[in-house]
N, C-alpha and C positions, 0 to 999 in steps of 0.2 A: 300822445301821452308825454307825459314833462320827463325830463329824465331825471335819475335817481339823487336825492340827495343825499349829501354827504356831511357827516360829522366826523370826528377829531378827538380821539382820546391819547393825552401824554401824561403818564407817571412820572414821577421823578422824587427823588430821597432828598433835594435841596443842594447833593454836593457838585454840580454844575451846571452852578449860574451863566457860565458863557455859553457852555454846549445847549442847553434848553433856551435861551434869548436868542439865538443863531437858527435853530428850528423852530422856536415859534414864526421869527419873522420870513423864514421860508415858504413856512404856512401860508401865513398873509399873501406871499407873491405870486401863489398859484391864481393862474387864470380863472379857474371855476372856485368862487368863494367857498370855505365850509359855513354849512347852516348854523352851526355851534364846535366848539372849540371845548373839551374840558381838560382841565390840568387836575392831578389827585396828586398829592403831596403826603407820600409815607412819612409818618414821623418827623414831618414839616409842616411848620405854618404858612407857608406862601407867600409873607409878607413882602417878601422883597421881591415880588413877582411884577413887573408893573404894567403887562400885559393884559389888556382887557378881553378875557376869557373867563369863562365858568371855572372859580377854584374848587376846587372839593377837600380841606386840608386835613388829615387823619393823625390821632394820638396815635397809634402806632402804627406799626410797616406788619401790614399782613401778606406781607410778598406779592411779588409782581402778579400771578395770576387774582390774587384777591384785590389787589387794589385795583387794578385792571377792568374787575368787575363792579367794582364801585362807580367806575368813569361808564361803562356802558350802561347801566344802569340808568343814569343821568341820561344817555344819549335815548335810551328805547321808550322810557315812559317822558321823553320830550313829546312825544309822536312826529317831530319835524326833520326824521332822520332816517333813510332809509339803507346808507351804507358807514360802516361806522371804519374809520383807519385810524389804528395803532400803529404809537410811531416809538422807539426809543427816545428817551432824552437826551444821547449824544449824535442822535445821527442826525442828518441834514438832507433835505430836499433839493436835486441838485438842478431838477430842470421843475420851468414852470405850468407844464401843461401837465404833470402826475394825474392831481384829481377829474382834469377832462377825460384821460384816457377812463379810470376806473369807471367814472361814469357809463361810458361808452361800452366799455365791457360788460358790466352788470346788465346795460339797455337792451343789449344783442342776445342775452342769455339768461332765460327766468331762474335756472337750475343750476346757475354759478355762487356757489356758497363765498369761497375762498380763493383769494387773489394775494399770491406770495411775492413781494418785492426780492431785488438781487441788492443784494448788500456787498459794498463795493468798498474799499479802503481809499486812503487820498491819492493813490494812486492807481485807483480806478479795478484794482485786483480782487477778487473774487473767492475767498478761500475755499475751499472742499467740502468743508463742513456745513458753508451755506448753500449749497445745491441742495434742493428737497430731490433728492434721488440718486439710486444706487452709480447710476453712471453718471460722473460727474465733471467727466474732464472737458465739456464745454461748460462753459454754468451761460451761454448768449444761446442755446435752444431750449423754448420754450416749451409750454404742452402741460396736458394735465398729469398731476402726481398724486402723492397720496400723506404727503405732509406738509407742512412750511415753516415760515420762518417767525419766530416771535418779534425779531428787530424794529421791521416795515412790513405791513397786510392788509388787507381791506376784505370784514364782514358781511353776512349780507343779514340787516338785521331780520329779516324774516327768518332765514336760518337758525338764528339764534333762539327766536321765539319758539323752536319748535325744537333744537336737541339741547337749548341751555347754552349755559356761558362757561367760561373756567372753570378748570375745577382746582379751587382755589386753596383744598386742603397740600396741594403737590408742592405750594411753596415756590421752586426752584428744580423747573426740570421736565420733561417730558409733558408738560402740562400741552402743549402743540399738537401731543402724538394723542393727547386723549379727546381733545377736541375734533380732530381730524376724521380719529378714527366714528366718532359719534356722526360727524358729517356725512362722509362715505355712506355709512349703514340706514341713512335716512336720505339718501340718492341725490347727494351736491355733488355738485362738482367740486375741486383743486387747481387751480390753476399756478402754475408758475409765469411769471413775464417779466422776462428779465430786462424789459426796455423801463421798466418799473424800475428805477435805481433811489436807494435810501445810503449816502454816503456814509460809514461808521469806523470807526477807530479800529484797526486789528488787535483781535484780542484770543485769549484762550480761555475757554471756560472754566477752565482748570482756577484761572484768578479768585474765583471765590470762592470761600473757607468751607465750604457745603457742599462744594460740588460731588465728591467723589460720595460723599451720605445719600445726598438728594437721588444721584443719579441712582444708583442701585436701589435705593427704596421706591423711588418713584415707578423706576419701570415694572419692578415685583408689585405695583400697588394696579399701573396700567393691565399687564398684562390677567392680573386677579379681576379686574372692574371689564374688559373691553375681549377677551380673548374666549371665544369657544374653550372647554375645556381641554380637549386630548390638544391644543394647540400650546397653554401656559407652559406643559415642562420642554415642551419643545424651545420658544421661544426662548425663556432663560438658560437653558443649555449653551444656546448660541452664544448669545452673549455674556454667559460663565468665560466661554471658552475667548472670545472676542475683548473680554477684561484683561485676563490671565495673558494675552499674548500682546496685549497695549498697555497696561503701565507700567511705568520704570519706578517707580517709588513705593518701596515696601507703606510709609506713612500712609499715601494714598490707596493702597490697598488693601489696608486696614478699615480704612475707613470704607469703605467700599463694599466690604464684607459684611461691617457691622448694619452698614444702612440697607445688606441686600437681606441679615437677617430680622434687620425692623422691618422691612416691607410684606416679610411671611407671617409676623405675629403680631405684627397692631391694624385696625380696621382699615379697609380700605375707600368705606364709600360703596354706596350702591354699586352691586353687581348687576352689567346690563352687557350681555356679551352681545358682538356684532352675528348677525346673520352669515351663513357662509355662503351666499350668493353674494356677499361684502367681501368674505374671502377672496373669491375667485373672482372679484371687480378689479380688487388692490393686487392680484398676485398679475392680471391681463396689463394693468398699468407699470408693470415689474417690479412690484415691490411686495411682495406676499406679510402676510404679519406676523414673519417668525424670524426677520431680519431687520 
């Protein structure tokens, strides 16, 4: 059997021309070629791109998860792609066998959905936020989880053909936790491997102007689309309460409020709650879905 090919989807907004020239050409230096390459350009023309890849360039920025699905798109009705990796436009591939291993991974395992890169800063650090899981104080053990990381990942497009792609209304935010959680309850795997490294700038999420809206709406939008019922108020309790004891900015908790009372009164998208034998898959993997 050949093993899996691999495709290459990078968004980018146009405002880093180095950071995206510096990842493309990482790309190129991997050992195992990708089959295709697409670049999607929110609310850029890509003109000054001089990289020979599939540009896909868009009038507007339908945020990352939407544009995202613009480039997979591209990659699944190619039919010459069977694992498709998203990359950030600021991050960088730092070793060049990345794409042999996923290969290698996928080949070993029919029932591997999702393969979570460790996102590591220039000096090779690993923040807490980028562990997909509750114990995080090693982020170098690996093992399956039950979320990952949007930065660096690898799809498996057959996965995708059967629970969908982004869900592209989220904008900015939990859109990881809704794909994840559709994975699981259609019996993929998670994997973290953290020998998988996607180098990226330290950052806080907190840097963009939506975060604290997105956040609270998003997950009152996840937890209404993806949660058994007697599980939602539970859920947001938690992280009522996990908000209320993590911000220091009155502004941001405003805003917080206001996007967690948008996420109770404007639609959310198909309601498809997981199974609870999903429950009790994600709570054995220690991470239940009400944390």
């Amino acid at each position: 059997m050949p093993l899996p090919r691999i495709g290459v989807v990078i968004v980018t907004m146009g405002n880093r021309p180095r950071e995206l020239d510096e990842l493309i050409a990482s790309v190129g230096e991997q050992d195992v070629r990708p089959t295709r390459i697409v670049l999607v350009g929110s609310a850029t023309p890509l003109t000054d791109v001089p990289h020979d890849v599939t540009k896909i360039p868009l009038d507007e920025n339908p945020g990352c998860p939407g544009a995202r699905n613009v480039g997979l798109a591209a990659l699944i009705d190619s039919g010459d792609v069977d694992v498709a990796v998203e990359l950030d436009d600021d991050g960088l591939l730092v070793a060049d066998d990345v794409f042999r291993r996923i290969q290698r991974l996928y080949d070993s395992d029919p029932a591997l959905g999702i393969v979570s890169f460790r996102i590591a800063d220039e000096r090779g650090e690993t923040q807490r936020r980028h562990v997909p899981r509750l114990r995080a104080g090693d982020p170098m053990r690996r093992g399956l989880v039950t979320s990952f990381l949007g930065g660096g990942h690898a799809l498996s497009v057959r996965m995708l053909r059967q629970v969908g792609t982004w869900a592209g209304e989220f904008g900015f935010g939990h859109e990881e936790s809704d794909l994840a959680w559709r994975a699981l309850d259609h019996d993929w795997k998670i994997l973290y491997e953290p020998d998988l490294v996607l180098r990226h700038p330290k950052t806080s999420p907190a840097r963009h102007a939506v975060h604290y809206r997105f956040t609270a709406r998003n997950r009152v939008w996840l937890a209404r689309r993806r949660l058994p019922l007697p599980l939602i108020p539970v859920y947001l309790a938690v992280w009522v309460l996990l908000t209320l004891a993590r911000i220091r900015s009155l502004t941001g908790l405003k805003a917080w409020c206001g996007g967690f009372i948008e996420g109770v009164r404007t639609p959310c998208g198909p309601r498809r709650p997981m199974r609870w034998r999903t429950v009790w898959r994600m709570t054995r993997l220690g991470r239940p879905p009400v944390i």
